[in-house]
C-alpha positions in Angstrom: 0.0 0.0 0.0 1.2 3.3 -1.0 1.1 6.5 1.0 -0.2 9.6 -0.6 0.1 13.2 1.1 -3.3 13.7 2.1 -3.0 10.1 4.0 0.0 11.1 5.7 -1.5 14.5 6.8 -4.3 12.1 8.1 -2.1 10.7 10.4 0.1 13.5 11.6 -2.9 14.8 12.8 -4.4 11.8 14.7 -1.0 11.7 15.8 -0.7 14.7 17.5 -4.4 14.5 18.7 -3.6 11.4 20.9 -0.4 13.1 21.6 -2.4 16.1 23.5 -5.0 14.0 24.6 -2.5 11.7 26.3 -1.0 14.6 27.9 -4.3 15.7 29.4 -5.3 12.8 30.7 -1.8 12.4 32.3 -2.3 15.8 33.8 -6.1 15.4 35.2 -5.2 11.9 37.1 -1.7 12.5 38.3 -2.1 13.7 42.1 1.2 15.2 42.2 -0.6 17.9 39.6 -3.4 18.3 42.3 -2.5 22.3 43.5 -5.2 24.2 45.9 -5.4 27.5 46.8 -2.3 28.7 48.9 -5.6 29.3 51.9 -9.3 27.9 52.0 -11.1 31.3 52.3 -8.9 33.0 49.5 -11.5 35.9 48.6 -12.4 36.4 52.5 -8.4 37.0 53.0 -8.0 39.1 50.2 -10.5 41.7 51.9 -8.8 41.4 55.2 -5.1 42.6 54.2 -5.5 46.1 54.6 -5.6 45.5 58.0 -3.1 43.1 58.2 -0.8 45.8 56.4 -1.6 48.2 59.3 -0.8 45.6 61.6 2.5 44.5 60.2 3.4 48.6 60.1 2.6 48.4 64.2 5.1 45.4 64.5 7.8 47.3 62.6 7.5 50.2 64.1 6.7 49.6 67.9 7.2 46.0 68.2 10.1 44.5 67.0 9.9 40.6 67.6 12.5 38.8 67.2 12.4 34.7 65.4 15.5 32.2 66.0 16.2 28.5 65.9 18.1 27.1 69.2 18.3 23.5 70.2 15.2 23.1 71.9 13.1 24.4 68.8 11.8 27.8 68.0 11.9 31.0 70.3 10.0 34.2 69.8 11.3 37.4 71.6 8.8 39.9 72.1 9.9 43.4 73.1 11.2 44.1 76.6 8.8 46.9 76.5 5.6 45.2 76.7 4.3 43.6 79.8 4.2 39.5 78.6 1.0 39.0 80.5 -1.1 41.3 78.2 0.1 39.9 75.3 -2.5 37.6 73.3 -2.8 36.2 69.9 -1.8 32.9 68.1 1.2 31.9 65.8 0.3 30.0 62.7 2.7 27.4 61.2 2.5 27.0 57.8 4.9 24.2 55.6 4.2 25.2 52.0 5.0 21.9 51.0 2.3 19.9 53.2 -0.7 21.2 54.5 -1.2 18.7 56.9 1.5 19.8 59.0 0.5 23.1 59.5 -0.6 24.1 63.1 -1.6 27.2 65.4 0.1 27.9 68.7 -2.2 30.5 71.0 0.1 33.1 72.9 0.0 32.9 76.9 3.1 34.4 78.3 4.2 34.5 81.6 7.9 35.4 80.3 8.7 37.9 77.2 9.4 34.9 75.0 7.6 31.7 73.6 8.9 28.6 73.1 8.0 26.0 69.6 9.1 22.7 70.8 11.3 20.7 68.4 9.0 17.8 68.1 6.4 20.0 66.4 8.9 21.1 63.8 10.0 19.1 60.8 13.4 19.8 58.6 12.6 22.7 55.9 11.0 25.6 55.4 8.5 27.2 58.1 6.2 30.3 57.2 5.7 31.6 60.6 2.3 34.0 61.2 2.7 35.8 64.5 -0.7 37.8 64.8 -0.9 39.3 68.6 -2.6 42.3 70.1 -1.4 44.5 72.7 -3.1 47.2 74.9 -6.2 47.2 71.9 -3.3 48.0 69.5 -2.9 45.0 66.8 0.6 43.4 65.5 1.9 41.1 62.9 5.0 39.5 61.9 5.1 37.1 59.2 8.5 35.6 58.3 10.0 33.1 56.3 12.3 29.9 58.3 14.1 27.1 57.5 14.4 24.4 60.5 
């Protein structure tokens, strides 16, 4: 059987029709395609920045808190100047790459420091969410770690 040209242009295009369509297919089954949104209520979180902006301006300004690794996990410094007892709020955790290991850590301070245990922590990066409030007056740090 011979092969003419409008037979082989046939076939290039089937070709390259199960070519994309394999790709597709590949693409809606594979789980390690399977991306969500970075947080659950996106649109609700989008209307809230302002106010985290205002709050992040506080921290920079007033508050200065201070994030570093030791041996025994994670320490946040809060500024001599603030009486630790006043101080409430929560620290999120958030691992980019798993959302299952993020968790939320409520602030209660007796001392002007808090202490993330090791055993909470895995090996990698750590986007750390410190959202507290002070005297009516909100704060926010957000900084980037890797444990």
């Amino acid at each position: 059987m011979k092969l003419n040209w409008g037979t082989s242009i046939v076939i290039a295009f089937v070709a390259f029709i199960s070519f994309i369509l394999f790709f597709v297919v590949r693409m809606n089954t594979d789980y390690r395609a399977d991306h969500d949104l970075v947080t659950e209520d996106y649109y609700k979180a989008t209307l809230e920045y302002q106010e985290e902006i205002n709050a992040e301006q506080n921290a920079n300004t007033n508050a200065q808190l201070k994030v570093e690794k030791s041996s025994e996990g994670v320490v946040l410094t809060f500024p001599e100047n603030l009486e630790p007892k006043t101080i409430k709020g929560t620290v999120s955790l958030y691992r980019p790459s798993n959302k299952n290991l993020d968790f939320d850590v409520s602030i209660s301070l007796s001392k002007p420091y808090l202490l993330i245990p090791d055993n909470r922590l895995l090996d990698g990066r750590w986007d750390i969410k410190v959202a507290w409030e002070y005297e009516d007056e909100m704060y926010l740090h957000k900084e980037s770690l890797v444990y």
